[in-house]
C-alpha positions in Angstrom: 48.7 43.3 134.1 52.2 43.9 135.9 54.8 45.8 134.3 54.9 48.9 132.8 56.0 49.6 128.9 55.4 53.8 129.2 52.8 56.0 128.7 53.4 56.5 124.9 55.3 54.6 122.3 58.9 54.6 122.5 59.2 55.8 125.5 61.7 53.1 127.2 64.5 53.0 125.1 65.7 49.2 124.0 62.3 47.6 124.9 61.2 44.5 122.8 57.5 44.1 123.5 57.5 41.5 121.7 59.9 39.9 123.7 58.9 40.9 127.2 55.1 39.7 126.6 53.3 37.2 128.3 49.9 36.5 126.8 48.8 36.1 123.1 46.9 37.8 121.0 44.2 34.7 121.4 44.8 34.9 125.4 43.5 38.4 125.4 41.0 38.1 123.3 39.5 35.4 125.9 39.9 37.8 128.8 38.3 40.7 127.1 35.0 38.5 126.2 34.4 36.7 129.6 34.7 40.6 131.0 32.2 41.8 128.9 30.0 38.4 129.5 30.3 37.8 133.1 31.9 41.4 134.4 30.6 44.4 132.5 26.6 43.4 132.6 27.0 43.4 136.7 28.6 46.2 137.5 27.0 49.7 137.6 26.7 51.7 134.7 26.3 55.4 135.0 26.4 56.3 131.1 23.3 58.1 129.8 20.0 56.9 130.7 21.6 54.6 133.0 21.5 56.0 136.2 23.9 54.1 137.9 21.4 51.0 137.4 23.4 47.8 135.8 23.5 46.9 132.2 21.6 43.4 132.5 18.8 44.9 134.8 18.0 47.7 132.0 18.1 44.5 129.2 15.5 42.9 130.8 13.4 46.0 131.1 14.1 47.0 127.5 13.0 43.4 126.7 9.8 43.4 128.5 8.7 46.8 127.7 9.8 47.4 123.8 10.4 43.5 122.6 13.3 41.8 122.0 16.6 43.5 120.1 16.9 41.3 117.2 20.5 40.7 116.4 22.3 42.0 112.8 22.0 40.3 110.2 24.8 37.6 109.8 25.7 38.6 105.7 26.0 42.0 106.9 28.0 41.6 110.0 30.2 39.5 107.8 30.5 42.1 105.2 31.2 45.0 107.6 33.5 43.0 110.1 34.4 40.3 108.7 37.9 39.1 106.5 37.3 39.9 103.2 39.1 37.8 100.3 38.7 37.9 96.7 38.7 34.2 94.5 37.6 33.2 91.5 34.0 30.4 92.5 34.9 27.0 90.7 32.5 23.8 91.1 34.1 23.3 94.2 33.1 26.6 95.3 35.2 29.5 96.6 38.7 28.4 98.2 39.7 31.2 100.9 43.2 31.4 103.0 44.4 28.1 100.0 42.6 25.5 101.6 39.1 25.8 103.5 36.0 25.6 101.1 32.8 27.0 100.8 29.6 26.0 98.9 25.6 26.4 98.0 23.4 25.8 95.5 22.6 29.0 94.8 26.1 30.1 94.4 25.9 27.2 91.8 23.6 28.6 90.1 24.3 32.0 89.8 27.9 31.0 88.5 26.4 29.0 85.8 25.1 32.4 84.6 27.0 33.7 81.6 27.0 37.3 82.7 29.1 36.5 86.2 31.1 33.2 84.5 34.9 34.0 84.9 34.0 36.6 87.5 36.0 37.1 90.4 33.8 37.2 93.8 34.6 38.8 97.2 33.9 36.6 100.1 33.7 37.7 103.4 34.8 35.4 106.3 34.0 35.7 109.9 37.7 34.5 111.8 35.6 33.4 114.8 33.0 31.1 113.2 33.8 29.1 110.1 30.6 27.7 109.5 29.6 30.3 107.0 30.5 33.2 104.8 29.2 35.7 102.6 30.1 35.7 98.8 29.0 39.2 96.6 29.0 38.7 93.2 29.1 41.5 90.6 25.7 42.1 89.3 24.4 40.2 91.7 21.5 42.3 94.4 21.9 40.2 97.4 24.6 38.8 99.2 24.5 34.6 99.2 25.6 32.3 101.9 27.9 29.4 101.6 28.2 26.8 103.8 31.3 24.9 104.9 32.2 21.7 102.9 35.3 20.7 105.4 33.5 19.1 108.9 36.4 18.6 110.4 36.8 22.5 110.5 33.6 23.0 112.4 33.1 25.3 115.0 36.5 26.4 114.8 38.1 30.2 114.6 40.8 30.5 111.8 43.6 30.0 113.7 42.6 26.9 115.3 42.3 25.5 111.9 45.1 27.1 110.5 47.2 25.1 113.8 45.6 21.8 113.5 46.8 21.6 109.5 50.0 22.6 110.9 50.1 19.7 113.3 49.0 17.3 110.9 51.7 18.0 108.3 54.3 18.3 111.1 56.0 14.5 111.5 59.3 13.0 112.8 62.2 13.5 110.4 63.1 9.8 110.7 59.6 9.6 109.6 60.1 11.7 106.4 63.6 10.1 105.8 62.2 6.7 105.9 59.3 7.6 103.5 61.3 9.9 101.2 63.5 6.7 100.4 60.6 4.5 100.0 59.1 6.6 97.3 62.8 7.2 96.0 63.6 3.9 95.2 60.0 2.9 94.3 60.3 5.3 91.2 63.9 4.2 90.4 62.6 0.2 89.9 59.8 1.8 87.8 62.1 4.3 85.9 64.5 0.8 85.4 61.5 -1.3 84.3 60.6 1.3 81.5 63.8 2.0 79.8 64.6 -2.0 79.9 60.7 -1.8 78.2 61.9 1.1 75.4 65.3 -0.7 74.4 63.8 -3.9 74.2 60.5 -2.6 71.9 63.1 -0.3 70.7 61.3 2.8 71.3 61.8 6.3 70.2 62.4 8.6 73.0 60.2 11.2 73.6 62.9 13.7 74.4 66.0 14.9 73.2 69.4 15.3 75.7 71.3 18.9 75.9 74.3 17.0 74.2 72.2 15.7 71.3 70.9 19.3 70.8 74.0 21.2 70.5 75.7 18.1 68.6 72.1 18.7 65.8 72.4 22.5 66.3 76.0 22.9 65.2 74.8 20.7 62.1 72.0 22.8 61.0 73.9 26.2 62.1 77.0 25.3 60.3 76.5 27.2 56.8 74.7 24.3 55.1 72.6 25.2 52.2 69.9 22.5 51.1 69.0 23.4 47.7 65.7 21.7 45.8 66.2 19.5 43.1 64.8 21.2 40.1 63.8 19.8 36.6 66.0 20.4 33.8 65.1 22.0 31.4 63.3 20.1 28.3 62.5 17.0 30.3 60.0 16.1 32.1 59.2 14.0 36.1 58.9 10.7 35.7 55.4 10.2 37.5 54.3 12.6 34.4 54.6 10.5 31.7 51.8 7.6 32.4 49.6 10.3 33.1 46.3 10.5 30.7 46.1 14.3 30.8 48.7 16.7 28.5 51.0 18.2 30.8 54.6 19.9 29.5 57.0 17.5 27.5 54.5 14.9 27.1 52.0 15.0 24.6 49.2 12.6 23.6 49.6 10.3 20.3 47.5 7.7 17.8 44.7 9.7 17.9 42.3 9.9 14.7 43.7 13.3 13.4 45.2 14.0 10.2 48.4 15.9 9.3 46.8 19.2 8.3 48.5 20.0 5.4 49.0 19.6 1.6 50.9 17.5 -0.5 53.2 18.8 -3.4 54.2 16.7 -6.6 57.5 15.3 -6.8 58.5 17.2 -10.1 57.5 20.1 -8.6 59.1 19.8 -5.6 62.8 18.9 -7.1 63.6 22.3 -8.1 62.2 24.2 -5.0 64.0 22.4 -2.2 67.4 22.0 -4.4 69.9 23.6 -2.4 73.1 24.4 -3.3 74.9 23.2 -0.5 73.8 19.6 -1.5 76.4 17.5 -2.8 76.1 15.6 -6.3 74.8 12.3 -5.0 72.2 13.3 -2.8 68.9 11.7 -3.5 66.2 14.0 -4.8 62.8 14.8 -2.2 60.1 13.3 -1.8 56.4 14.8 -1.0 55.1 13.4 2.0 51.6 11.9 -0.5 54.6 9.3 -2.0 53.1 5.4 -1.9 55.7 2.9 0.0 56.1 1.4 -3.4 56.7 4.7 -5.1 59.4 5.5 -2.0 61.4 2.4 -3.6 61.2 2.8 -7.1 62.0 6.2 -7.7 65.3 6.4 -9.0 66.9 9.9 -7.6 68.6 11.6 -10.4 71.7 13.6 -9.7 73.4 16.0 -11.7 75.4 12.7 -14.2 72.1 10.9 -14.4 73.7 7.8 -11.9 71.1 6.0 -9.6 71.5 6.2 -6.2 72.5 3.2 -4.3 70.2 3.1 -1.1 66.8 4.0 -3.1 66.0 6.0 -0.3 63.9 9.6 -0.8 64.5 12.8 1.0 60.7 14.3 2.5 59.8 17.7 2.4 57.9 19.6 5.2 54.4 19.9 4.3 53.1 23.3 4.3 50.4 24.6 6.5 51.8 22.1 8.9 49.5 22.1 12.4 49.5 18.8 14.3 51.6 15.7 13.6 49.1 13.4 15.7 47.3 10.0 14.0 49.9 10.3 11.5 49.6 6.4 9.7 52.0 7.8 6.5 55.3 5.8 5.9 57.9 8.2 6.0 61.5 7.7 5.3 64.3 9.8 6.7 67.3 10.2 4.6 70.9 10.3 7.1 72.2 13.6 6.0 69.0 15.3 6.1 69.1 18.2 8.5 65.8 19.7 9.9 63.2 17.3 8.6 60.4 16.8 10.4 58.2 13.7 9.9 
């Protein structure tokens, strides 16, 4: 090549190699191939064990005297010289460079096995031939091959492929204007439609504005205290009263049960519930055993022998008293009676 760059880097001073080149990386890569193919195998050779004779005269003699030199295996040429990337297999396969895919059956399989599920997998990837690549699972004793699922990428180094997707994508900006607007105004008559759909139904939103936040936030935030409603204290809820079990404040009644106590004459009962506060016409007490005919006829003496007016008897608490339910005895409450029970 003409030119001259200096016999060691940084030698010229202010010289852009990048600049001042001519060829490609892919250029030369072209040029040193078709020299080793149609150069290098003419031209005499005096390595050693050569002898000045020419590299494709001693192939054929190798060939006919020792056999044929089989060529490495692909997997491990891959694997030693090849691009090596590390995905995660999905059942798509393994996605290298974020868009060319690979594939087998067998990778299939062994990704269906629990021990390499999840696992992430190197794959190795020969830049000058996409047809294949090698995947190496962990666990896993030999290398499997996957096949290209892309046809269209056939036969083709990587950066061939990687410049025909760049070509594809790359359009005429009054190309992209034109559709950009189409799809704008295609989701703005959609948008439209919808909201005309939600006032109409009058649908709930399924999302809540900045505005509306704050406005709600300073309402919560603000120092408000919600405090439970609680029952006061010797009632009862209302949804507790029809209820057929006992619960507190409500208690079951006309059930066959007796008043568990005893029954005290009248005469003697006079004198031991007299009290002194009791004022000279109160009516004398009653025993709870008192007949409803009795409760009427009983004249209530006081201390001048005059009959009270009302004919009404004052009851006594029963003694041993223990449950007041099922009680069927007509009892009588006197007005100025103060902690009577019946």
């Amino acid at each position: 090549m003409p030119g001259y760059t200096g016999r060691r880097p940084g030698e010229l001073l202010g010289y852009d190699s990048v600049k001042n080149g001519v060829i490609d990386v892919d250029l030369l890569y072209g040029m040193v191939t078709r020299y080793f193919i149609d150069e290098y195998p003419s031209q005499r050779h005096y390595g050693v064990g050569m002898g000045g004779r020419r590299p494709y005269e001693v192939y054929k003699e190798i060939n006919a005297t020792r056999g044929h030199i089989k060529p490495i295996d692909p997997n491990i040429r891959r694997i030693h010289l090849g691009w090596e990337v590390e995905v995660t297999p999905t059942d798509e396969g393994v996605r290298v460079f974020h868009g060319i895919w690979f594939n087998s059956d067998t990778l299939q399989k062994e990704r269906e096995n629990p021990r390499s599920w999840k696992k992430k997998v190197k794959v190795y990837v020969d830049p000058d031939n996409l047809n294949r690549a090698t995947v190496v699972l962990p666990g896993h004793p030999e290398p499997i091959e996957v096949d290209l699922q892309i046809t269209a990428f056939a036969d083709m180094t990587l950066p061939e492929v990687l410049q025909l997707m760049a070509e594809m994508r790359r359009e005429d900006p009054s190309v992209t204007e034109f559709h950009e607007d189409q799809v704008i105004h295609a989701r703005r008559r959609r948008y439209d439609e919808i909201n005309a759909i939600n006032v109409e139904k009058k649908l709930k939103r399924s999302y809540s504005t900045l505005e509306e936040c704050q406005t709600m936030g300073r309402a919560v935030f603000s120092g408000a205290r919600v405090i439970p409603a609680t029952r006061l204290s010797g009632t009862t809820h209302p949804d507790e009263i029809t209820m057929l079990a006992p619960s507190e404040g409500v208690f079951k009644l006309g059930e066959d049960s007796l008043i568990d106590g005893t029954a005290i004459p009248l005469a003697d009962a006079q004198p031991a519930h007299t009290a002194p506060s009791e004022g000279p016409d109160d009516p004398p007490l009653l025993t709870t055993g008192s007949s409803p005919d009795e409760l009427t006829s009983v004249p209530a003496h006081g201390p001048r022998g005059a009959k009270s007016p009302t004919k009404q008897g004052r009851l006594i608490r029963p003694k041993n008293l223990k449950d007041l339910d099922g009680c069927d005895l007509p009892l009588v409450f006197h007005p100025a009676a103060t902690g009577a029970a019946g």
